[in-house]
C-alpha positions, 0 to 999 in steps of 0.5 A: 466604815467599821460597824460601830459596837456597843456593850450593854452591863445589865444589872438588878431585875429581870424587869430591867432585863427587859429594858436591855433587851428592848435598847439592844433591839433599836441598836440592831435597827440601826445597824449598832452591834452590841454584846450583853453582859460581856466576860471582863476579860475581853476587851471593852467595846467603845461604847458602853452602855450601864443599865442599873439597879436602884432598890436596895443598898447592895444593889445601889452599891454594885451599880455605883461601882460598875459605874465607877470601873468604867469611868475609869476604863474611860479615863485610861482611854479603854472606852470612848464613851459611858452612858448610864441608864435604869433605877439609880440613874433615876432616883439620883439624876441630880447628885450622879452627874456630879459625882461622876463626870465621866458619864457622857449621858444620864439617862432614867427608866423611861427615856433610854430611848435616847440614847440611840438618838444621841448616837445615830442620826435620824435613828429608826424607832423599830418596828414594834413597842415590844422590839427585842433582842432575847438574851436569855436561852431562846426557849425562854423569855421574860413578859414586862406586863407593866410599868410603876408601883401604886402600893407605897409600902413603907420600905420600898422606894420602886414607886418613888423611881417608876412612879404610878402602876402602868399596864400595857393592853392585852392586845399589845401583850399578846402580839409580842407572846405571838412574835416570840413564839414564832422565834421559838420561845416556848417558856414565858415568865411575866413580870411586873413589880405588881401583877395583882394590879393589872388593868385596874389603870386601863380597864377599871378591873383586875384583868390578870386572870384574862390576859394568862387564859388568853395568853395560854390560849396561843399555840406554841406557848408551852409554860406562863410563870407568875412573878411578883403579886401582891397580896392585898387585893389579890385577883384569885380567879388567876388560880382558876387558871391556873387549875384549868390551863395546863401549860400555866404553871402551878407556880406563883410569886408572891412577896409576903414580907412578914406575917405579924400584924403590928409589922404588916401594919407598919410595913402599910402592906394593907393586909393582916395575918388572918387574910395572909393565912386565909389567901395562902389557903384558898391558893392551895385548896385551888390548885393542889400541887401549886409551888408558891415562891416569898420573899420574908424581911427580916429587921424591920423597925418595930420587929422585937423577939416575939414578931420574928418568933411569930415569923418563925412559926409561919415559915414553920406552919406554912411550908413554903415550896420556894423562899428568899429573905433579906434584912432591912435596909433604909432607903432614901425618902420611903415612909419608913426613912421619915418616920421610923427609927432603924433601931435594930442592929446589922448583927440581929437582922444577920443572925435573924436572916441566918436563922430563917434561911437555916430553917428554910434549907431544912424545909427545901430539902424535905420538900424537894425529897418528897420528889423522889420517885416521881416523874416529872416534865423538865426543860432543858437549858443547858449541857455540863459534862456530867448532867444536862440542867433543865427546870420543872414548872416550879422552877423560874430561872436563875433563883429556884432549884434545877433538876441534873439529869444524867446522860443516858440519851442526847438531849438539846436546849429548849426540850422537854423530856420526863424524867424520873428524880433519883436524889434530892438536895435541898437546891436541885434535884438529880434524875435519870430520863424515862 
């Protein structure tokens, strides 16, 4: 009997990555074969499996339209079956059936289990809760260290589709970094949608700064990258780490939406300026070196000239290493919807979100020219024709500069090497090796 075969389309965050990875994992157990994100010029396998985003409207968008292709490759008899899994599936389990019919199965972030059940007969649960199928380059891989969002920002409609915040145990967390690092993985980058929180649920403390020492205590694991802390309550013992342990990277990602005090205040993100400024400084003066990685808003209701000046000057002052923005975007049934009027035209959140980014790429392109000269330790990802492509610890995946290094020697995927940088851009670096 033919060997039955699944494709997996992923779309969102690395958290829902994680997702995927872990579903391709128990296909593997029984026998399925699966291909992740496959080219859309080849050929649809018969069974295909949607993993969606939910957080904001383009996202939604994406999600809906990915459905809707495939719906009609079912229609057009290309595929025989369509299940659909992840954020959008479970912020709109009711209304999604049905408008698209054509979905054999509906399934949310926490029972894609099922989907397996539904296909294989008296199908086999893996071995491990952390079983995956690592779809990123071998080197690297992405830690989901929780589940759900206590914070209930005004905006953000996460904790209304993941519900209460989730840790997994440290023991759990460490046998699956020692798992890995026997596959070869050398690089972790751990995710949650709020890593300030870990282990309050579990163990009535903030136990990030514990699990990173104990995880960098492993041998093999050469890089730990933080993403996604929350600002308020921040665990600041996680930046003695980080000075101590040198394969945790001087890095961290930390959201800060705004800096003046009457849209902080209206965004419920539970500190003000002064304790934004005060936690930016003490990162600093901790761990000299450190990158930190935000993401601004721009648009949100009550934001008039003078608080995105003040955002303006904040960027100014502060500097930051790495930055994103984007332009707020109601969304369904969060405290902003209910209560706050989106009064701001799409015309002034865009030209407000094309006037930071200006400043940022400014700022990116300075930061990165203060490289030239030095030399840095890079990972290496992938061959081009001209340049290898690799990262240094200030660079996670996919959304922070690369470093284009010339080649003078052979080098593989997966190692690092020195190299000396020799030209700045404010999105990558060019580098010869030493």
């Amino acid at each position: 009997m033919a060997q039955r075969k699944v494709d997996i389309i992923t779309l969102g965050c690395s958290k829902n990555l994680v997702d995927s990875e872990r579903l391709i994992g128990l296909f593997a157990a029984n026998g399925i074969a699966v291909r992740h994100d496959p080219d859309e010029e080849q050929r649809p396998s018969p069974t295909v499996v949607i993993n969606t985003c939910g957080f904001i409207g383009d996202a939604k968008e994406e999600s809906v339209n990915t459905i809707l292709q495939y719906a009609q490759a079912k229609n057009d008899g290309k595929i025989k079956e369509l299940y659909v899994m992840g954020c959008l599936s479970q912020r709109y389990s009711e209304e999604l059936p049905v408008e698209i019919p054509e979905v054999d199965g509906w399934y949310g972030k926490f029972n894609w289990h099922g989907i397996v059940d539904r296909m294989v007969k008296n199908a086999s649960p893996g071995s491990t809760s952390f079983e995956r199928v690592i779809t990123t380059p071998s080197h690297h891989a992405y830690i989901k260290i929780s589940e759900g969002c206590n914070r209930y920002c005004a905006f953000c409609a996460i904790p209304l589709i993941t519900g209460r915040y989730k840790s997994r145990t440290i023991d759990d967390i460490l046998a699956e970094i020692e798992a890995l690092v026997a596959r070869g993985v050398k690089e972790f980058n751990v995710i949650a949608q709020d890593l300030s929180s870990y282990g309050i649920d579990i163990y009535g403390r903030m136990a990030l700064p514990e699990l990173i020492d104990r995880m960098a205590g492993i041998k093999g694991v050469e890089w730990i990258r933080l993403h996604y802390a929350y600002p308020a309550q921040f665990p600041m013992e996680i930046a003695d780490v980080m000075a101590r342990r040198p394969n945790v990277c001087k890095y961290i990602d930390i959201a800060l939406q705004h800096i003046s005090d009457p849209v902080l205040k209206a965004m419920r993100r539970h500190i003000d300026a002064a304790g934004t400024r005060a936690l930016l400084a003490e990162l600093r003066k901790r761990v000299p070196g450190i990158h930190i990685r935000t993401t601004l808003m721009v648009g949100f209701p009550g934001e008039g000239e003078t608080e995105f000046d003040e955002l303006i000057d904040f960027v100014k002052e502060q500097r930051f290493e790495r930055m994103g923005a984007f332009a707020y975007c109601e969304e369904d049934d969060t405290f902003a919807a209910q209560n706050l009027a989106d009064s701001i035209p799409d015309r002034v959140k865009q030209d407000r979100l094309s006037r930071l980014m200006a400043l940022q790429e400014q700022i990116s392109l300075e930061k990165q020219e203060e490289k030239i000269g030095n030399t840095l330790k890079v990972l290496i990802d992938r061959e081009e024709d001209d340049y290898y492509v690799g990262r240094t610890e200030w660079d996670s995946p996919e959304v922070d500069p690369e470093v284009l290094v010339k080649k003078t020697r052979k080098l593989q995927r997966g190692e690092f090497c020195n190299v000396r940088v020799v030209q700045a851009f404010p999105f990558e670096l060019i580098a010869e090796i030493v």
